[in-house]
C-alpha positions as CSV (number, residue, x, y, z in Angstrom):
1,X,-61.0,-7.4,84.1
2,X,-60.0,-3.6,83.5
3,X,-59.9,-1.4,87.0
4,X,-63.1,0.7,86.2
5,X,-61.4,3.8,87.7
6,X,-58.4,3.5,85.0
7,X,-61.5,3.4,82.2
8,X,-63.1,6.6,84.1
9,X,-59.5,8.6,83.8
10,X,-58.9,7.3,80.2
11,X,-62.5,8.9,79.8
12,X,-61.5,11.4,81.3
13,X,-58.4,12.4,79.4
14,X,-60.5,12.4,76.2
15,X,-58.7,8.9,74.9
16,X,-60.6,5.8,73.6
17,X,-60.0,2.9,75.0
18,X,-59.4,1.1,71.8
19,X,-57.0,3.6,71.2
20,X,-54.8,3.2,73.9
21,X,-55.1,-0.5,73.3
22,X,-53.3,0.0,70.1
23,X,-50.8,2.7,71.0
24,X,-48.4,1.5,74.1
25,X,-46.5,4.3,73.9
26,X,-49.3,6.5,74.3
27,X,-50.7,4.1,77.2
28,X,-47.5,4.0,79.0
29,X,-47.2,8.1,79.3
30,X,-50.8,8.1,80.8
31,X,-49.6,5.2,83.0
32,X,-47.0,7.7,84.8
33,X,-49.8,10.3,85.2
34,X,-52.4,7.7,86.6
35,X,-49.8,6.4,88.6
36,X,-50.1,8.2,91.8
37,X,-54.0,8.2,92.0
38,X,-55.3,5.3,90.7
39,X,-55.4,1.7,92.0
40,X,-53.3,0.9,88.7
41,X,-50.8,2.6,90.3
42,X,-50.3,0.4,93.5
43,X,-51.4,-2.6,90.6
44,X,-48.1,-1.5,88.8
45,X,-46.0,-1.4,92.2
46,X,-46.7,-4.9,93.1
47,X,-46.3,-6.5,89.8
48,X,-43.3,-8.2,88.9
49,X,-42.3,-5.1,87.0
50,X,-41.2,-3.4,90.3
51,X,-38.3,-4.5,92.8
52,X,-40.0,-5.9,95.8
53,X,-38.0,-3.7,98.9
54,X,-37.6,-5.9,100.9
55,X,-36.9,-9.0,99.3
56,X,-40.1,-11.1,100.0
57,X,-37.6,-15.1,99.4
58,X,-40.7,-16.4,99.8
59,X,-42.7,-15.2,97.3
60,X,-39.8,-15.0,94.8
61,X,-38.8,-18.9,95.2
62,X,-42.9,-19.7,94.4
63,X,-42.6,-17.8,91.0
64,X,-38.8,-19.6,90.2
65,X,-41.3,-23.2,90.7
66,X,-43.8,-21.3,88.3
67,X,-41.0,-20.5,85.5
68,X,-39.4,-24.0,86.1
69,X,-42.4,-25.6,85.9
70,X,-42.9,-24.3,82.3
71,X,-42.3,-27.2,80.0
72,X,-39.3,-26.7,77.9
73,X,-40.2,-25.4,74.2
74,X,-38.7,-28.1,71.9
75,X,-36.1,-25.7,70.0
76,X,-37.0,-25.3,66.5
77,X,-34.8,-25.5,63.4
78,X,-33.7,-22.5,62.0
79,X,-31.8,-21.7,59.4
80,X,-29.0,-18.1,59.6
81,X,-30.1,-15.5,59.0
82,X,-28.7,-13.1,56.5
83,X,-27.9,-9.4,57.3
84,X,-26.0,-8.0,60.8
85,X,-28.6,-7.0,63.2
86,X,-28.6,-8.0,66.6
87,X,-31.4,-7.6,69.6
88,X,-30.1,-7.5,72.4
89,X,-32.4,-7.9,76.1
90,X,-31.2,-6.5,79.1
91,X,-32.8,-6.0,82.6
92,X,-32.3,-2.0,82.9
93,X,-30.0,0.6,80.9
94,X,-29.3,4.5,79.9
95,X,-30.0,6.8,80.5
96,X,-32.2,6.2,83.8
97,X,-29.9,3.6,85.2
98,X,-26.1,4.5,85.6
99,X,-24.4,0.8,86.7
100,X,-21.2,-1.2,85.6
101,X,-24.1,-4.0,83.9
102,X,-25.6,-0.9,82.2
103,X,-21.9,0.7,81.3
104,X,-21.0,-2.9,79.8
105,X,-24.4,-2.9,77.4
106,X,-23.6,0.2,76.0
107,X,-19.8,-0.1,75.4
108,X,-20.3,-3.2,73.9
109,X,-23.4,-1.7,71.7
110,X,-21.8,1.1,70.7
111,X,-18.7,-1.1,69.7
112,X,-20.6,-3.4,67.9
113,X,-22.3,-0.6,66.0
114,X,-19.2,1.0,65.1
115,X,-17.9,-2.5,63.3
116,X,-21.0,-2.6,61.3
117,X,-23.3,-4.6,63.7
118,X,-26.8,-3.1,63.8
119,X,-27.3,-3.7,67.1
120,X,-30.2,-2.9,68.7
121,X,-31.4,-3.0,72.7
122,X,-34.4,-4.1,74.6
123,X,-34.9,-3.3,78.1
124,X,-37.1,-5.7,80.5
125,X,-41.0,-5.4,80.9
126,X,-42.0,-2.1,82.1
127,X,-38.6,-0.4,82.3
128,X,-38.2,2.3,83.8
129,X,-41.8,2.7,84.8
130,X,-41.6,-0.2,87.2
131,X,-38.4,1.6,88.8
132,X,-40.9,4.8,89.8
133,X,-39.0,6.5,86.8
134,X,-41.8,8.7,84.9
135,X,-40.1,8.3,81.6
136,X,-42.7,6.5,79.1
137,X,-40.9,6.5,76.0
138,X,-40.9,3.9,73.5
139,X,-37.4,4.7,72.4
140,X,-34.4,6.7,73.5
141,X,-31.3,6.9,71.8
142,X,-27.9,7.4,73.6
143,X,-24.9,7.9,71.6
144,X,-26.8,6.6,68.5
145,X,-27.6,3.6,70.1
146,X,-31.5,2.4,70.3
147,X,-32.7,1.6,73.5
148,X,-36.1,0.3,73.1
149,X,-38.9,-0.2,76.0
150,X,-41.6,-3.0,76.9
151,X,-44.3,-0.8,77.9
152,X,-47.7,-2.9,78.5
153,X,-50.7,-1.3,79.3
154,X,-51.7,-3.2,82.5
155,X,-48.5,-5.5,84.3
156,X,-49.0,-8.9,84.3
157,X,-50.0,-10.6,87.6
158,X,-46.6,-12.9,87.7
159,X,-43.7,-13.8,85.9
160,X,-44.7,-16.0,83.6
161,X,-47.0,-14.3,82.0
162,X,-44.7,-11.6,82.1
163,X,-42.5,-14.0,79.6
164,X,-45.2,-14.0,77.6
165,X,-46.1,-10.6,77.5
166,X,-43.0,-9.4,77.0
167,X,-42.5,-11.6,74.1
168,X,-45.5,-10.2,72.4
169,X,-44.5,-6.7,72.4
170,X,-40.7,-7.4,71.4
171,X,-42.1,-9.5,68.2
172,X,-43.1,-6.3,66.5
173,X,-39.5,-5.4,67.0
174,X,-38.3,-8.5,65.3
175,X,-40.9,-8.8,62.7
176,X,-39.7,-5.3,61.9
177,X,-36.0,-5.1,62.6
178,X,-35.1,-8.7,61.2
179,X,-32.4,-9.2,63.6
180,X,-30.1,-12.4,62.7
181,X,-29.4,-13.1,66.0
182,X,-31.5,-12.5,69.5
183,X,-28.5,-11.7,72.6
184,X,-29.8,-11.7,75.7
185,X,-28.1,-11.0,79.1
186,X,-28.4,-11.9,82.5
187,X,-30.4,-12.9,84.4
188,X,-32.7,-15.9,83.6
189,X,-36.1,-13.6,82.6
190,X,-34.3,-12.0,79.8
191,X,-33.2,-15.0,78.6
192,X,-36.3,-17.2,78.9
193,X,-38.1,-13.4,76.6
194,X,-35.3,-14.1,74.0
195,X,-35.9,-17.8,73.7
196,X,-39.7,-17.5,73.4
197,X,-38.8,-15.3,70.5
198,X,-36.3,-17.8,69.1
199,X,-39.4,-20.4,68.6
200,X,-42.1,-17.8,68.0
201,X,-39.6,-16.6,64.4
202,X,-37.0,-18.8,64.2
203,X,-33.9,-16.5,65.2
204,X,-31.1,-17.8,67.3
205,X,-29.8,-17.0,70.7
206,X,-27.2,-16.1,72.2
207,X,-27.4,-16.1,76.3
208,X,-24.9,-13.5,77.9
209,X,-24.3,-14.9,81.3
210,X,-22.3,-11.6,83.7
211,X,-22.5,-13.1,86.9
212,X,-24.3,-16.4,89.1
213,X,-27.3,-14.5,91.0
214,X,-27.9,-17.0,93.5
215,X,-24.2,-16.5,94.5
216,X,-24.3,-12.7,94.4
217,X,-27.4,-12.9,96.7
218,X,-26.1,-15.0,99.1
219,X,-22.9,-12.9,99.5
220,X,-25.2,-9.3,99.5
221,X,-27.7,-10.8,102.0
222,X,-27.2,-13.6,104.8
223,X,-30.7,-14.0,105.2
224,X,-30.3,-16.1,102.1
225,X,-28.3,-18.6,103.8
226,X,-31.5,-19.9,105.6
227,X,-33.4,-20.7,101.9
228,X,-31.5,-23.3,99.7
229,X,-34.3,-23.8,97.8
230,X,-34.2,-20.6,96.9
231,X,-30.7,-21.0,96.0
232,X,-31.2,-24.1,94.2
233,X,-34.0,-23.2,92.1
234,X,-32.4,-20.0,90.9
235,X,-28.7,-22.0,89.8
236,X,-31.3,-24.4,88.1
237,X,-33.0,-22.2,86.5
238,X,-30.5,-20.3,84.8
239,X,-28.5,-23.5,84.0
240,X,-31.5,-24.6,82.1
241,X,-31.6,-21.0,79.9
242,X,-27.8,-21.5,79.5
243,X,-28.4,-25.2,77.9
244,X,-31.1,-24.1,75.7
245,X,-29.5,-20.7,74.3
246,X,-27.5,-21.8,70.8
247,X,-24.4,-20.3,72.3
248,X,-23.2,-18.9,75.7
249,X,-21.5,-16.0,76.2
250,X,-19.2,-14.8,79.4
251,X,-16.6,-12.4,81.1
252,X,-13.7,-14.7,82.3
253,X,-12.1,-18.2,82.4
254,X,-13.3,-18.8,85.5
255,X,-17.3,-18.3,84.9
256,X,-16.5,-20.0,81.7
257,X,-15.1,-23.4,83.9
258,X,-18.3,-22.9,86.0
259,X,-20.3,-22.6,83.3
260,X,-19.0,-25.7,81.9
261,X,-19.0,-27.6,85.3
262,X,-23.1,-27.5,84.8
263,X,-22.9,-29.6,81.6
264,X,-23.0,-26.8,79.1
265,X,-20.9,-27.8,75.9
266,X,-17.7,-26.2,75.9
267,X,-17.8,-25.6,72.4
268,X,-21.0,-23.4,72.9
269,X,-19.3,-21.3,75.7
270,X,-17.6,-17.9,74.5
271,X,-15.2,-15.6,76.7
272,X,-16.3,-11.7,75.9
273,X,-14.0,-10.2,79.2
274,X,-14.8,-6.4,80.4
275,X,-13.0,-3.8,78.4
276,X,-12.8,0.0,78.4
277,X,-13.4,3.1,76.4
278,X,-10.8,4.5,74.4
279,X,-10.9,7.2,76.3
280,X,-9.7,5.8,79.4
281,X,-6.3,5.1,77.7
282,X,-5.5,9.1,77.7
283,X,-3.3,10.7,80.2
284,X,-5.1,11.6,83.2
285,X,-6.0,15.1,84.4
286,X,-4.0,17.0,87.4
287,X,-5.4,15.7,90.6
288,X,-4.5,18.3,93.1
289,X,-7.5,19.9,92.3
290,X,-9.5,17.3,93.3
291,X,-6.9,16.1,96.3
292,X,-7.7,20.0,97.5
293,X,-11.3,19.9,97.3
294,X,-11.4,16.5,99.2
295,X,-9.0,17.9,102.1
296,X,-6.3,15.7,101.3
297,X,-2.8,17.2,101.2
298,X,-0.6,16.9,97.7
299,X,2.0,14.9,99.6
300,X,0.0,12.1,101.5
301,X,-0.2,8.8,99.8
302,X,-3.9,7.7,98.5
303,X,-5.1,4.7,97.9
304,X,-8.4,4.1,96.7
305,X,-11.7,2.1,94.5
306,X,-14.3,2.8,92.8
307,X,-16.9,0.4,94.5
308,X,-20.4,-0.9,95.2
309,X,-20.4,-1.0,99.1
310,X,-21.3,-4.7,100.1
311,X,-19.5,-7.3,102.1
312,X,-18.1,-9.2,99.8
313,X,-16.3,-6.1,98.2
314,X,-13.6,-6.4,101.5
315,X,-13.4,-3.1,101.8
316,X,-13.2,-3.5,105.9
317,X,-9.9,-5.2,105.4
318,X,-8.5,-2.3,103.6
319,X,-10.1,0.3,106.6
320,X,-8.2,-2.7,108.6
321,X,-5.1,-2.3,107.1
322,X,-4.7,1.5,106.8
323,X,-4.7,1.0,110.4
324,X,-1.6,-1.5,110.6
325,X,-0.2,0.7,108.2
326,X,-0.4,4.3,110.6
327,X,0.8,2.4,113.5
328,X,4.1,1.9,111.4
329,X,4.4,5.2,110.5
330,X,3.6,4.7,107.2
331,X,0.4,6.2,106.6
332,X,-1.7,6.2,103.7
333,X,-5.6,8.2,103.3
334,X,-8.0,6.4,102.0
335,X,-10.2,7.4,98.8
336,X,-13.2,5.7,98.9
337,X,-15.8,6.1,96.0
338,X,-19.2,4.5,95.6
339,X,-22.1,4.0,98.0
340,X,-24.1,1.0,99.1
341,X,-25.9,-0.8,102.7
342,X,-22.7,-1.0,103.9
343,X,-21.1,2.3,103.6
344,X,-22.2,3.6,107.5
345,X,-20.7,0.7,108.7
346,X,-17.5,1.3,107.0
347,X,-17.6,4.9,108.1
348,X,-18.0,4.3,111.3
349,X,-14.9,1.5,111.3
350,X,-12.7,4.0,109.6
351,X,-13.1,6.8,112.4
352,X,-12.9,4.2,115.2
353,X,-9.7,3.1,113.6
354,X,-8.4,6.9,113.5
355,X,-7.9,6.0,109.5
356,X,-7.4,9.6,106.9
357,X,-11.1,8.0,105.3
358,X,-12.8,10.1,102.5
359,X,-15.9,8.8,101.3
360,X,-17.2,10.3,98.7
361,X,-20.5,8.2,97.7
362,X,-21.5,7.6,94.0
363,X,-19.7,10.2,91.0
364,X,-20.9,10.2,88.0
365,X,-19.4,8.0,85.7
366,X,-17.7,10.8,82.9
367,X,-15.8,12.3,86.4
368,X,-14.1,8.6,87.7
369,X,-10.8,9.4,85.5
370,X,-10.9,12.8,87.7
371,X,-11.1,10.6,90.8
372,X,-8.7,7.7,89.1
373,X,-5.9,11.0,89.2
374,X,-6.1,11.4,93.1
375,X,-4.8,7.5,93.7
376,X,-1.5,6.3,94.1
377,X,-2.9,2.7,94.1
378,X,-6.1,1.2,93.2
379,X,-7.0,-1.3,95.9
380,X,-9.6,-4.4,94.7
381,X,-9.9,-6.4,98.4
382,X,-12.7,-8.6,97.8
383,X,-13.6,-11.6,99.9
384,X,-12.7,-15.4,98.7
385,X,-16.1,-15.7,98.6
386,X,-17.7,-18.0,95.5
387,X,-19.2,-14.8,94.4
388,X,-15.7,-13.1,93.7
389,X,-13.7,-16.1,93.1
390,X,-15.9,-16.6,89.8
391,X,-16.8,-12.9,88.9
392,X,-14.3,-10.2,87.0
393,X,-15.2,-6.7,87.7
394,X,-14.5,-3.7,85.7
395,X,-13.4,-1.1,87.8
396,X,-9.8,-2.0,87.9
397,X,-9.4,-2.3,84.2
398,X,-10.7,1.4,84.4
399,X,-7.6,1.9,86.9
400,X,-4.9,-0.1,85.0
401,X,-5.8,1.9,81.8
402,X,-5.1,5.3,83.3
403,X,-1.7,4.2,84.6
404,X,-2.7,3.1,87.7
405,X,-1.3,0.5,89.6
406,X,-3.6,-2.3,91.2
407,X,-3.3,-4.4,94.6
408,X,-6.0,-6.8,94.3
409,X,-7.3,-10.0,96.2
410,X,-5.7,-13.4,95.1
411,X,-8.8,-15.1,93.9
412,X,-9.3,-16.5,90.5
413,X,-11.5,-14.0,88.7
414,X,-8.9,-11.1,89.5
415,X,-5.3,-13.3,89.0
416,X,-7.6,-13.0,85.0
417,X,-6.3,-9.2,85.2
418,X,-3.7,-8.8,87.4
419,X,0.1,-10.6,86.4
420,X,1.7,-9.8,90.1
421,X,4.7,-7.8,89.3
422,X,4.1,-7.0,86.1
423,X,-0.2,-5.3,85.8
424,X,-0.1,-4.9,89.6
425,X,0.1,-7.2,92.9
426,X,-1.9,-9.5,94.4
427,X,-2.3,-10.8,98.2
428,X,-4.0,-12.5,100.7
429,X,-8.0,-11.7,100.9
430,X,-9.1,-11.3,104.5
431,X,-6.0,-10.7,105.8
432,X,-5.3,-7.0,107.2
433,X,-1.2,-7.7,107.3
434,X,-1.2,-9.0,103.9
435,X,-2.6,-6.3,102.4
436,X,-0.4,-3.4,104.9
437,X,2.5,-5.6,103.9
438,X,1.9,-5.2,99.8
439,X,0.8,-2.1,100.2
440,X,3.3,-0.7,102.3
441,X,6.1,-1.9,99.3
442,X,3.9,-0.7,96.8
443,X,2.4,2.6,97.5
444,X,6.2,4.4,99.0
445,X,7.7,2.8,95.6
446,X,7.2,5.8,93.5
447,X,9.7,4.1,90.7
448,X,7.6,0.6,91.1
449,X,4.7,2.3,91.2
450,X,5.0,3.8,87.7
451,X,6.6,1.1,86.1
452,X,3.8,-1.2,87.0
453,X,1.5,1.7,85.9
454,X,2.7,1.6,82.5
455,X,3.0,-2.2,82.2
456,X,-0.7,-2.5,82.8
457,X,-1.6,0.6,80.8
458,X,-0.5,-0.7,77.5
459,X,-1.7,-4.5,78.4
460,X,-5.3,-3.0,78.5
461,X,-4.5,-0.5,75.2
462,X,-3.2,-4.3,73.9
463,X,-6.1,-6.7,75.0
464,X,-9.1,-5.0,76.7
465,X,-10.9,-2.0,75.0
466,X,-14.5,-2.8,73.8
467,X,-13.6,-3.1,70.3
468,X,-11.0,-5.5,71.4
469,X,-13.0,-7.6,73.1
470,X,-16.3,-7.1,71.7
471,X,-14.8,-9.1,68.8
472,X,-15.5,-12.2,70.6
473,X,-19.2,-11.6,70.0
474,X,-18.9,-12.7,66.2
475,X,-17.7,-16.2,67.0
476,X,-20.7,-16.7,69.2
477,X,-23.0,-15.3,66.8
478,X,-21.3,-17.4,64.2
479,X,-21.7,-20.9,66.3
480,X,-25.7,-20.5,66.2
């Protein structure tokens, strides 16, 4: 049943409703101007479209039973394709979302496009509406690549008819684009669109797998620890899209043994690892300009990230360390980019330490190289959590490329980028000493220092720019 108030202010804008029915783009731009006086707009708020803040576990693990409890769709036979487009479904993207999931997409889109892929991307049901982002377009293009939306008139009332709906409105894509392949990436919704799709016309899919959600969650938010089932039903659930996808794609060895460790094939399992641009491989600009702006003087000794501020990013340990490190007399300030729940915290530890901290919260992402010039050392001093034993970030590939050298945790996903000695150094996680011992021999080496610059600036030229890696992409396609 329609809210009678949304049919009073479609009357009232002088549209018919049959009209709106068959023009979502239309419907969706008088969506963002209902949306702050009509009960459609607290409708669209609560629907599965929008981030509940706070989590509500409870609610959540109900609708994982509901998608779980959606028989499996026997997976029908289809035969390849011809031609070289590719859909791919992602959860959010540019321009209205500026992340390192959103940066991958795009690299890899534009890199795909450039090598005669005609790829295409689909972001999730009610993006960015559902994010309080009054942007209704059907399309946007950035950098020549298409980003299309999901727009529906009225949200659906729960995730799996969300599925459904989403399916619908991404058909018309396929009917009309023809792609020979469907890609989606994580997490588990995208996958279970792209699948519907797959039996609806016959197209293969690829599942994109970036991360394990139930082990990020646990490590972001402790409250998780109490709700297994939670936990549970989330690893099953997106175990089950990985089995039914025709191929699985992911960023390291490691999430590529876990991967495996769930009974996925290994022969179905691909390895697409983070890359950069190009661009990054240039020299970097001067970065006294940026040392002066910042208040920190051209001769101290800065080591840095570029980070998401939660636990498991270790960044405490580092605070930790500088400490250690300016009791020996061998002080080093602290550069320390990025924002999250737990930068106050890390504030505050940093001036009850007495540690040279800058924080500068979130930079947008065309001025990181500018802050990349200001380091002497790019720290990485994640936990040994699960989370980061499995997961390879980005940001220091970024670093390595520009010539700087890297002190990371020892944990599997990151000895994947970093040959101690030769890309960088690793050490202890956890361990304050550790890392004031390795940095101490590292950061007041200026010879070492470069040397393992360069060393890890040409491996990246050498193995890890998108077009590099995105190359990876074509045997998966190729295995469906």
């Amino acid at each position: 049943m329609v809210d009678q108030s949304l049919k009073k202010s479609v009357y009232l804008a002088g549209l018919g409703w049959r009209q709106l029915r068959d023009d979502p783009g239309r419907a969706a731009r008088l969506a963002v101007r209902l949306a702050a006086r009509t009960p459609f707009g607290a409708r669209l708020r609560r629907s599965p479209l929008a981030v509940p803040k706070p989590r509500d576990v409870r609610r959540e693990t109900a609708e994982l039973r509901a998608l779980l409890a959606r028989p499996r769709a026997a997976a029908p036979r289809h035969e390849r394709r011809p031609g070289n487009g590719v859909l791919m479904f992602v959860t959010n993207a540019l321009p209205c979302t500026n992340a390192g999931y959103t940066v991958r997409t795009h690299r890899i889109a534009l890199a795909q496009r450039e090598t005669g892929l005609d790829t295409h991307v689909v972001t999730r049901l009610g993006h960015p509406l559902g994010q309080g982002v009054g942007d209704a377009r059907a399309r946007v293009d950035v950098d020549g690549v298409p980003y299309h939306r999901l727009l529906p008139w009225l949200p659906p009332g729960d995730p799996v008819r969300a599925v459904g709906k989403s399916a619908d409105l991404a058909g018309r894509l396929v009917e009309e684009l023809r792609p020979s392949v469907l890609h989606a990436v994580s997490n588990h919704l995208n996958a279970a669109v792209a699948l519907e799709l797959g039996r609806r016309h016959g197209v293969p899919v690829v599942y994109e797998v970036r991360g394990f959600l139930e082990d990020s969650w646990l490590s972001r938010d402790p409250a998780h620890r109490a709700t297994d089932e939670f936990y549970r039903l989330t690893r099953e659930l997106e175990t089950r899209r990985m089995a039914e996808a025709d191929a699985v794609v992911t960023l390291g060895e490691a999430m590529r043994a876990e991967i495996a460790s769930r009974g996925v094939p290994e022969e179905k399992i691909f390895t697409v690892p983070n890359g950069v641009d190009e661009a990054f491989l240039e020299p970097l600009p001067d970065g006294r300009d940026l040392r002066e702006e910042l208040g920190i003087p051209e001769t101290a000794t800065v080591v840095g990230l570029t980070s998401s501020f939660y636990g498991y990013e270790g960044i405490d340990t580092l605070i930790d360390a500088a400490a250690l490190l300016r009791d020996r007399g061998a002080p080093v300030t602290l550069l320390l980019v990025g924002d999250g729940p737990e930068r106050g915290a890390l504030e505050r530890r940093a001036a009850g330490h007495g540690v040279h901290a800058v924080f500068t919260g979130r930079v947008p992402m065309e001025s990181v190289r500018r802050y990349h010039a200001a380091l002497d050392v790019f720290a990485v001093p994640r936990r040994a959590d699960r989370v980061c034993q499995l997961v390879t970030p980005l940001k220091p590939i970024e670093a390595m490329a520009g010539g700087i050298p890297v002190i990371a945790s020892d944990v599997k996903a990151l000895r994947e980028i970093v040959e101690p000695g030769v890309t960088g150094a690793l050490t202890v996680p956890e361990d304050p000493e550790s890392w004031a011992n390795c940095l101490e021999d590292l950061a007041y080496s200026p010879e070492l220092r470069q040397k393992i610059g360069r060393a890890a600036r040409e491996r990246v030229a050498a193995e890890r720019t998108w077009r590099a890696v995105t190359r990876g992409y074509r045997a998966a396609y190729r295995r469906t």
